[in-house]
C-alpha positions in Angstrom: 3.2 -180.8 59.4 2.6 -183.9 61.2 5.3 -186.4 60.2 5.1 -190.2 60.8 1.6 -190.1 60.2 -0.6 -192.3 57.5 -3.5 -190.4 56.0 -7.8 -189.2 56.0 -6.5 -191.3 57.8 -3.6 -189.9 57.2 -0.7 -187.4 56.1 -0.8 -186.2 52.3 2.2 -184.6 51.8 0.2 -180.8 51.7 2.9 -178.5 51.3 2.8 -180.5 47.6 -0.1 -179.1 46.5 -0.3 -175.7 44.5 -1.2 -172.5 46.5 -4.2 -171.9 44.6 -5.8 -174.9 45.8 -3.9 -174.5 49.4 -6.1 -171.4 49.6 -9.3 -173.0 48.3 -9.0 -175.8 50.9 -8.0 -173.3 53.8 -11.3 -170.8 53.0 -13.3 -175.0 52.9 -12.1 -175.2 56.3 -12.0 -171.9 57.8 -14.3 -169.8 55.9 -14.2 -167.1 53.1 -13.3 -163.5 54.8 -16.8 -162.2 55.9 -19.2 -165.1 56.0 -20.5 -166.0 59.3 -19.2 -169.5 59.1 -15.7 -167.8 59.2 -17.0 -165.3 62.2 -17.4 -168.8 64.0 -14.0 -170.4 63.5 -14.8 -172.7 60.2 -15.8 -176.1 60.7 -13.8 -176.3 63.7 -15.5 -173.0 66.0 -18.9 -174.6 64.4 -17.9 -178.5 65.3 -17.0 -177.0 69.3 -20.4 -174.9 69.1 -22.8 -176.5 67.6 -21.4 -180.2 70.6 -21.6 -177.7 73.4 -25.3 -176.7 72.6 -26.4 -180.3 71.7 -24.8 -181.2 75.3 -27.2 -178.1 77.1 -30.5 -179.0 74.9 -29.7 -182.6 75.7 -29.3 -182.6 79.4 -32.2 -180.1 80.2 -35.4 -181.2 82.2 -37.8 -178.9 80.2 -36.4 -180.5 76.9 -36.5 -183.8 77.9 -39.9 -184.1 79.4 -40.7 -184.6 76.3 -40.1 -188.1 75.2 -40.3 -187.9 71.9 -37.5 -185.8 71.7 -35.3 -187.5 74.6 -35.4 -190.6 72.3 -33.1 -188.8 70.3 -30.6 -188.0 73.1 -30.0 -191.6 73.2 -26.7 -192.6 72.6 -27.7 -194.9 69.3 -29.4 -191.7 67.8 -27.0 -188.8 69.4 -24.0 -188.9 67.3 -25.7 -188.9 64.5 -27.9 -186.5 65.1 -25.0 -184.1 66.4 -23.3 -185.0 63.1 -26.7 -183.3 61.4 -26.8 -180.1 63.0 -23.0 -179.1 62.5 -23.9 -180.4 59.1 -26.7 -177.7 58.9 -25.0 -175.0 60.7 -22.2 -175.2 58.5 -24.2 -175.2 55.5 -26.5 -172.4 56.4 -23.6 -170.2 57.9 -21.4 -170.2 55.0 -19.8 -173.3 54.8 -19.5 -176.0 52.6 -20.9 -179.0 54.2 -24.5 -179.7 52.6 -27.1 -181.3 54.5 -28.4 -185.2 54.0 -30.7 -185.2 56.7 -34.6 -184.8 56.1 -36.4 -181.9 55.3 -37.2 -179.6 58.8 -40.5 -180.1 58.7 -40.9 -183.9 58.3 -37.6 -184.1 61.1 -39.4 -182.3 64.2 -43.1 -181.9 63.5 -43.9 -185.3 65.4 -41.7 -184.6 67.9 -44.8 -182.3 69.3 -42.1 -179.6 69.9 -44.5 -176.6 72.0 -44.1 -172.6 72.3 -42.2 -172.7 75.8 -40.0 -176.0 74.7 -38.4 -173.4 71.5 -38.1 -170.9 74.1 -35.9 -172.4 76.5 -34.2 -174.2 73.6 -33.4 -170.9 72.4 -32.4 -169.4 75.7 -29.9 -172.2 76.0 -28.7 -171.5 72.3 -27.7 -167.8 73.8 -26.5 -169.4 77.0 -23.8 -171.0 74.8 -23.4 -167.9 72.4 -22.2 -165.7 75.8 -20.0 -168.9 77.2 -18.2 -169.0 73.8 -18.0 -165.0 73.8 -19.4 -164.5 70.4 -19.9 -161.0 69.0 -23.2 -159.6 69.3 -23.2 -159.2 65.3 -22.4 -162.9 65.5 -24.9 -163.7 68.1 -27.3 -161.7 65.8 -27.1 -163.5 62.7 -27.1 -166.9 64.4 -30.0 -165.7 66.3 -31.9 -165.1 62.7 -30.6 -168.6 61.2 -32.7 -170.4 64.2 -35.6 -168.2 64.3 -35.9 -169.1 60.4 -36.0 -172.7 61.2 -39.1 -172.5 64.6 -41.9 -173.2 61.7 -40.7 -176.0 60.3 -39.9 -177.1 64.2 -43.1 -176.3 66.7 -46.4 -177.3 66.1 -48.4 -174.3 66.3 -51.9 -174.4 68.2 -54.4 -176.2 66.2 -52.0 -177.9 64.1 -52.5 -181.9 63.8 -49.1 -183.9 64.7 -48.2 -185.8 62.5 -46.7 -189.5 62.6 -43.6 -190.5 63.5 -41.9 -191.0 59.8 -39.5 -193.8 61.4 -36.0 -194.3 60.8 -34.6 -192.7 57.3 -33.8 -195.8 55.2 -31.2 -194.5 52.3 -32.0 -196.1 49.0 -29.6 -198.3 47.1 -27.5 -200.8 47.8 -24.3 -199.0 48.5 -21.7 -200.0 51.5 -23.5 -196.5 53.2 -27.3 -197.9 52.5 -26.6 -201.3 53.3 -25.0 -199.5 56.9 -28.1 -198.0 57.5 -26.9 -194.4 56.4 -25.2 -191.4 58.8 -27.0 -192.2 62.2 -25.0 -196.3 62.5 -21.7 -194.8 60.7 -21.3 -191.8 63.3 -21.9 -194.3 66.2 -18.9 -196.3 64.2 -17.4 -193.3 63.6 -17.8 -192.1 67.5 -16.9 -195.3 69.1 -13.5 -195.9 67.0 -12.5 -192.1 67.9 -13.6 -192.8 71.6 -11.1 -195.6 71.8 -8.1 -194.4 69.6 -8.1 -191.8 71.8 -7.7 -193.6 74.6 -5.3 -196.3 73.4 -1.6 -195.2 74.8 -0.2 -197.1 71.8 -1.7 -194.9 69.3 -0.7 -190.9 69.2 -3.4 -189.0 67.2 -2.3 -185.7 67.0 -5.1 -183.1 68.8 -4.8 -179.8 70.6 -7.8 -179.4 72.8 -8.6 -176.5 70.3 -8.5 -177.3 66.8 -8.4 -180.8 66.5 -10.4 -181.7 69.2 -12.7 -185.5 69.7 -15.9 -183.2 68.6 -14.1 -181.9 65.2 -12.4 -185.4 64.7 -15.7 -187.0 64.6 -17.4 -185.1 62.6 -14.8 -184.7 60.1 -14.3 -188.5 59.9 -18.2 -188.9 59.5 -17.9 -186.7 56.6 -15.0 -189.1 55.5 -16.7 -192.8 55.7 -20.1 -191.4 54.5 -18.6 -190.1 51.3 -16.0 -193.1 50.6 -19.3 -195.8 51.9 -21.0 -193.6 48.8 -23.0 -191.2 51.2 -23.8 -187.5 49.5 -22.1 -186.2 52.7 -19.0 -183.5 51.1 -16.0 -183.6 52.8 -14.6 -180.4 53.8 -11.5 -180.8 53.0 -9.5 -183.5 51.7 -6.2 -181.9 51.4 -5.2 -180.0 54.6 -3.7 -182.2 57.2 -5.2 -180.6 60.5 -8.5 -182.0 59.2 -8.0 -185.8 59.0 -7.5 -188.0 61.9 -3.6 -188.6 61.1 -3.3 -192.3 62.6 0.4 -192.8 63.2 2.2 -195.4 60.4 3.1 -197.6 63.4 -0.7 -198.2 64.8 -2.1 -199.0 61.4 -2.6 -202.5 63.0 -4.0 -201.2 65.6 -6.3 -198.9 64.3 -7.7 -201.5 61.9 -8.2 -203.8 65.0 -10.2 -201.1 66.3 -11.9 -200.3 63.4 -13.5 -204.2 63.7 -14.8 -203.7 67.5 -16.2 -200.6 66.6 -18.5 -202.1 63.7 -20.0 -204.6 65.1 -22.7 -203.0 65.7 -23.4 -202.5 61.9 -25.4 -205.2 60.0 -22.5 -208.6 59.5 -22.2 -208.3 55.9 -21.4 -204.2 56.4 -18.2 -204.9 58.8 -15.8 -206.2 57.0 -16.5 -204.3 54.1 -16.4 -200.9 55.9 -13.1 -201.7 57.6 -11.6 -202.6 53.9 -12.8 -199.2 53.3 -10.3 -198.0 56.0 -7.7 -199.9 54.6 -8.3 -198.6 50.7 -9.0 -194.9 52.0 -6.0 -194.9 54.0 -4.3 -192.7 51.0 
């Protein structure tokens, strides 16, 4: 329990709920007995992953001496795009987050991805696999999920690249299109954490496990996608260890940061997305 705490945002009052759906929400958020999305921790072992091979693919020479692809590192594009693959991972390991990202294909094809720029990709993937000491049934099976993806990814000799698609505008004239969809609401998302997190005054509750900046992220993401009317699921909207638990007493404060960290959504967006905050609070 986390007491003192508002709620998504905040507290719910969990041990409320009926045990049925305390065990539907804990297999959401750690996985049904068996599944490989379990094997990796949930959403949290798959949040702590999925960040630690983004920060390896991101940071390596081979990978980015390809600029199409180091555009994406940028820090506009990143958290988005980090947001994405746990998205995917989750999805395809078991879990119940669904992607909203574009089709494989149309994603990486124009990013001229070669043979030998997979490879070390995928020997960085297994770099991580050993540093996290994953079961080589585990490694396996993760191994297998990636491999399935390389078509969709390379372009194989002989095959025409084709043009950059440009930025992914979501239809509609919801709060979430009129944002400019997942990629400007995780840089919202990743700049309010950033500085809650470092503001004395406020006391989010995290572990350095758990509930850690990576899973806090992408478990708010999930959060102002789906309340800004994004298809994003949330993976749980009962358990307490998976919202950001801003204390009662900062409320001010986090809605003062909420402000700073919009502005650099369009200026009819901002204050509409921080009323949002205020209306999602319980």
């Amino acid at each position: 329990n986390y007491p003192g705490v508002v709620i998504n945002i905040i507290a719910s009052g969990q041990q409320q709920l009926p045990a049925r759906t305390m065990a539907v929400e804990r297999k959401r958020v750690y996985g049904e007995l068996g599944t490989l999305y379990a094997q990796c921790g949930g959403i949290f072992g798959v949040a702590a992953f999925v960040d630690r091979c983004m920060d390896m693919w991101m940071a390596d020479p081979l990978l980015n001496a390809n600029q199409a692809v180091a555009t994406w590192h940028a820090k506009a594009q990143r958290c988005g795009f980090k947001f994405l693959v746990v998205q995917i991972v989750g999805q395809l390991t078991g879990g119940p987050q669904r992607y909203t990202g574009r089709p494989m294909d149309e994603a990486h094809k124009h990013l001229n991805i070669t043979e030998p720029e997979w490879e070390r990709f995928m020997e960085l993937f297994n770099e991580v696999c050993s540093e996290f000491q994953l079961p080589g049934e585990t490694v396996g099976d993760l191994n297998a999920l990636m491999i399935s993806m390389e078509f969709d990814c390379v372009v194989q000799p002989g095959e025409a690249v084709p043009p950059n698609p440009g930025p992914l505008q979501p239809r509609g004239s919801s709060l979430y299109a009129r944002c400019g969809g997942v990629y400007p609401i995780a840089l919202f998302v990743d700049r309010l954490v950033d500085a809650l997190l470092e503001d004395d005054r406020v006391h989010i509750p995290h572990d350095g496990q758990k509930r850690t900046e990576v899973s806090l992220k992408y478990l708010f993401t999930e959060v102002v996608c789906s309340v800004t009317g994004g298809a994003e699921v949330i993976t749980s909207q009962s358990l307490d260890e998976t919202k950001l638990l801003v204390p009662k007493a900062a409320w001010e404060i986090f809605i003062a940061t909420a402000q700073v960290a919009a502005d650099h959504l369009p200026s009819g967006a901002r204050a509409e997305i921080v009323q949002k905050m205020q209306t999602s609070k319980h």
